[in-house]
Residue, then its C-alpha position, 0 to 999 in steps of 0.5 A: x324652147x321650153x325647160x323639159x319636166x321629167x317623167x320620173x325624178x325619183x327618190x328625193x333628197x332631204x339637205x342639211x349641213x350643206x348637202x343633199x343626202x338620201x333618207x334612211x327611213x323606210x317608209x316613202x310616199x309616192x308624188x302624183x302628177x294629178x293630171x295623170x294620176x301617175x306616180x312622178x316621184x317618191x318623197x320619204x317620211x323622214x325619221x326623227x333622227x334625221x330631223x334631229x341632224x338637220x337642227x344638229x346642222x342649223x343649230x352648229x352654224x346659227x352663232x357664226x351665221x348671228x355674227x356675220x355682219x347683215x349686208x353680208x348675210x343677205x350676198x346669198x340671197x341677192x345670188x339666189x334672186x339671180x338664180x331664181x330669175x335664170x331658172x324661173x320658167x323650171x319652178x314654174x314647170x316643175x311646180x304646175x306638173x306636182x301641183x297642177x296648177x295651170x302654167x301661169x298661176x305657177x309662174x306667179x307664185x314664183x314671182x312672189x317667191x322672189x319678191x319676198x327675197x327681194x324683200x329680205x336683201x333690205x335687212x340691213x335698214x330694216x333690222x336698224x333698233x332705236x336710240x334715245x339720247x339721255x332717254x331714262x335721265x341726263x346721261x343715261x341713254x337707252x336704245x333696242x337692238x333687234x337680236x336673232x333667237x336661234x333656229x326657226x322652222x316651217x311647215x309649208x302646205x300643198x297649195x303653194x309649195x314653191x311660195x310659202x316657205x319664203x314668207x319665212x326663211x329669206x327674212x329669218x335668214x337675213x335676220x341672222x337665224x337658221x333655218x329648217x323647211x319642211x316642204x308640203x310632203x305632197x308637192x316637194x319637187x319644186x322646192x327640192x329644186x328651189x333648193x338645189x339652187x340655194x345650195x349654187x348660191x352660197x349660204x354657209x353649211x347648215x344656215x338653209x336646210x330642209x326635211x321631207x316628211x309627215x306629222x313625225x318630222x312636224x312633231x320632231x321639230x316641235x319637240x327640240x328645244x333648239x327650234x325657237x319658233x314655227x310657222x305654218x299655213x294649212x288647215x284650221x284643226x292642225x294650225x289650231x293643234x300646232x298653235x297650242x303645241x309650240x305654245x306649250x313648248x315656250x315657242x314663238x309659232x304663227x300658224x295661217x288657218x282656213x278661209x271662207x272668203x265673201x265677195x260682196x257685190x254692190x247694185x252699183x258696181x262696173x259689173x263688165x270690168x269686174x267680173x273676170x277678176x271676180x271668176x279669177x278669185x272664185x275659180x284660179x288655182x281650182x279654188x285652192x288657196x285661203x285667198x279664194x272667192x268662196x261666198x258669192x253674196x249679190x246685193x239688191x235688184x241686180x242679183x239676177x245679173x250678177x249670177x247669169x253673168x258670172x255663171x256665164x263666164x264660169x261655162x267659158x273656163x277651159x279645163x286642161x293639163x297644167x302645161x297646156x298654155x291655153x288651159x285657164x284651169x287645172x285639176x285639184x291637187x291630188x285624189x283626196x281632195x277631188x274626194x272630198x269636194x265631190x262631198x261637198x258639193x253632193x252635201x248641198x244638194x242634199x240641203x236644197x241648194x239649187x245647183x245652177x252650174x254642175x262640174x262634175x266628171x267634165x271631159x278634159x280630152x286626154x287626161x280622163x283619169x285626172x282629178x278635174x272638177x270643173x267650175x261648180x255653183x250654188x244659188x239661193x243657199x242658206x247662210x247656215x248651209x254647210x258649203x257656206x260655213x265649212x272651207x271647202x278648198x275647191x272650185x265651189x261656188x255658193x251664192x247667197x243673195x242679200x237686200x243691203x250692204x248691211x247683211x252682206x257685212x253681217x254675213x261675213x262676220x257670221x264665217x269662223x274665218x276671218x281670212x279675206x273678204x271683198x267688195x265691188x263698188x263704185x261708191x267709196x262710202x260702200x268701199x270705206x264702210x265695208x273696209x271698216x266693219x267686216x272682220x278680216x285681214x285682208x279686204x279687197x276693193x275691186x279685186x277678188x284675191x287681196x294677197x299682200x305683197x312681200x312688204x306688208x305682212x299677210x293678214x288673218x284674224x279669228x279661225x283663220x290664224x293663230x299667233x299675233x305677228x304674221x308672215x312677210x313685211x315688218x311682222x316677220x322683222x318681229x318673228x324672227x328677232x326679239x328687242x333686247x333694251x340696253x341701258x348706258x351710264x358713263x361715269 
């Protein structure tokens, strides 16, 4: 039998110092199932001062936590994974009945979350520093040791509320920091969940801790200088903003941006193995994530093809409730944002584009009130056409159609964003040149969504990121430790 999800989970907690403690503020948020549109919770936005006991609480445990030996910090984590693995199908429940994602895309992003703990247990080699025997001259030898900086924090977005924040917190953790999360206030129930968890497995008070909240708790974190470094996903203008804020505070901050991400495909390319990767990238998550398909860009005489037969598979994308099991698409994740993709998509027929697919107000039989927007595409749309040059962050789709791999690359290195882009093919020249000459942190090769996993970190250049260490893998190693050079002579 499946995990029950409730109707109503009430008003949710922030925890800090070890415990789940209710907010004093007066001003709450309600938490939307976006299906229903009816109201599953209320998330509060969190005063100042309560910010200020989470830090209070991280700051107080960070130097025994620092001097704890590393294969002893990561025993949490290793009983976290454990927790997390029993209780996988709950998140994933959880997760898609405040996102409204379908049931097997919340499934994955819990197993990305857990693979980034997995990743972190590995702290004790991959924190090793370096030495080099009579290295400044004989007898005089240097060595780096990686040491923690203090409190950490991060502010995770709406798209992936259970996954984000442990492309973060497991590794600062493990590194000997503490930490403060800030969960999406949006979607905060299944990493409220995630945390009651954390709280089974073990961490000592004030290591993990958590604020709910809006821009008051974000600028609170900011503002205290006892928090040494932010990261953030979201939005290209507040990355922009919270980027150049923590830099003026002295803080290390990476922040991920937007995206608008081309899939280039070449006249050569095994079109019936790749199209449902290709419509999985444009279309899973409904279009919600910076890893999304948004420019279909055909190249040469096959343009015709791709388009009828991507559009094809697109019409066959069922619409439906996050929990139904034969859904393949949810609907977006709150009213705002149905708002505004109905602009956009109104916007590109005002420019002339030529709307081949149109999946407004679709009928998704009992959920009539939901913020569903079906599969929706574009051809023959100009490169300087808004829907082309702005992140929409929907099921969307613009095709521009080229003559050359040349343009397809020149295309993409036009965007602002330099998130993800990907090509299909069958020639490994095509493939190699691509991979050298566009300008984007992650490049797929026959696969639509080039998520890296917990090991290597998650790439972005241009708009698309602020900072010069990235989350996950060894980039994150960096983040959350600084290199202190000690120089030995013994007389």
């Amino acid at each position: 039998m499946l995990p029950e999800v409730k109707k109503h989970y009430g008003k949710v907690q922030n925890y800090y110092d070890g415990e789940f403690v209710d907010s004093e503020t007066d001003r709450w948020l309600d938490v939307v199932n976006p299906a229903t549109r009816e109201v599953i919770a209320q998330v509060p936005c969190s005063s100042r001062d309560e910010v200020t006991a989470a830090i209070d609480a991280a700051q107080a445990a960070y130097e025994e936590w620092r001097m704890t030996p590393p294969n002893i910090r990561v025993q949490p984590l290793y009983r976290l994974k454990t927790l997390m693995e029993q209780n996988y199908e709950k998140i994933a429940r959880v997760l898609a009945q405040e996102h409204g994602k379908v049931i097997d895309e919340a499934r994955g992003s819990v197993r990305r979350a857990i693979d980034n703990i997995e990743f972190a247990c590995g702290i004790p080699s991959l924190l090793m520093g370096e030495t080099l025997v009579d290295g400044a001259a004989a007898g005089i030898d240097e060595e780096a040791i990686r040491v923690p900086l203090g409190v950490f924090a991060c502010v995770a977005p709406f798209n992936f509320p259970a996954m984000v924040p442990f492309w973060f917190w497991p590794q600062a953790v493990a590194c000997g920091n503490t930490y403060v999360v800030k969960p999406s206030e949006q979607v905060p129930l299944s990493q409220t969940f995630i945390f009651e968890l954390i709280e089974q497995a073990g961490f000592p008070d004030g290591v993990i801790n958590m604020v709910h909240g809006d821009r008051v708790v974000v600028d609170a974190l900011i503002d205290d200088p006892r928090v040494k470094g932010l990261s953030f996903v979201g939005s290209t203008p507040i990355a922009k903003l919270l980027y150049a804020k923590c830099a003026a505070a002295g803080k290390r901050v990476q922040c991920q941006g937007g995206a608008k991400n081309f899939l280039t495909v070449m006249p050569d390319a095994n079109l019936e193995a790749v199209l449902p990767n290709m419509v999985a990238s444009f279309f899973g998550n409904s279009g919600q994530r910076c890893l999304a398909g948004a420019v279909l860009v055909p190249v040469g005489d096959r343009a015709d093809e791709v388009v009828e037969k991507f559009v094809a598979a697109a019409k066959s994308i069922k619409l439906g409730y996050a929990l139904d099991p034969t859904a393949q698409m949810g609907p977006v994740a709150a009213a705002r944002h149905y708002d505004r993709i109905m602009g956009y998509i109104q916007k590109a027929i005002d420019e002339g584009a030529t709307l081949l697919l149109d999946g407004r107000h679709p009928q998704v039989p009992g959920y009539e009130n939901g913020c569903f927007i079906g599969p929706t595409v574009f051809d023959h749309v100009k490169p300087d056409a808004t829907i082309v040059r702005e992140e929409i962050f929907g099921p969307v789709v613009a095709i521009v159609r080229v003559k050359t791999l040349d343009e397809a690359i020149a295309l993409a290195n036009t965007s602002a964003f330099g998130n993800a882009s990907a090509i299909y093919t069958t020639s490994g020249k095509a493939a190699r040149e691509y991979t050298y000459r566009v300008d984007g942190g992650n490049v797929g090769i026959n696969l639509g969504v080039a998520a890296p996993m917990a090991y290597f970190p998650f790439g972005g250049m241009r708009d698309s990121f602020f900072g010069d260490l990235h989350g996950q893998g060894k980039d994150g190693i960096n983040f959350f430790t600084d290199r202190r050079v000690v120089i030995t002579r013994w007389v």
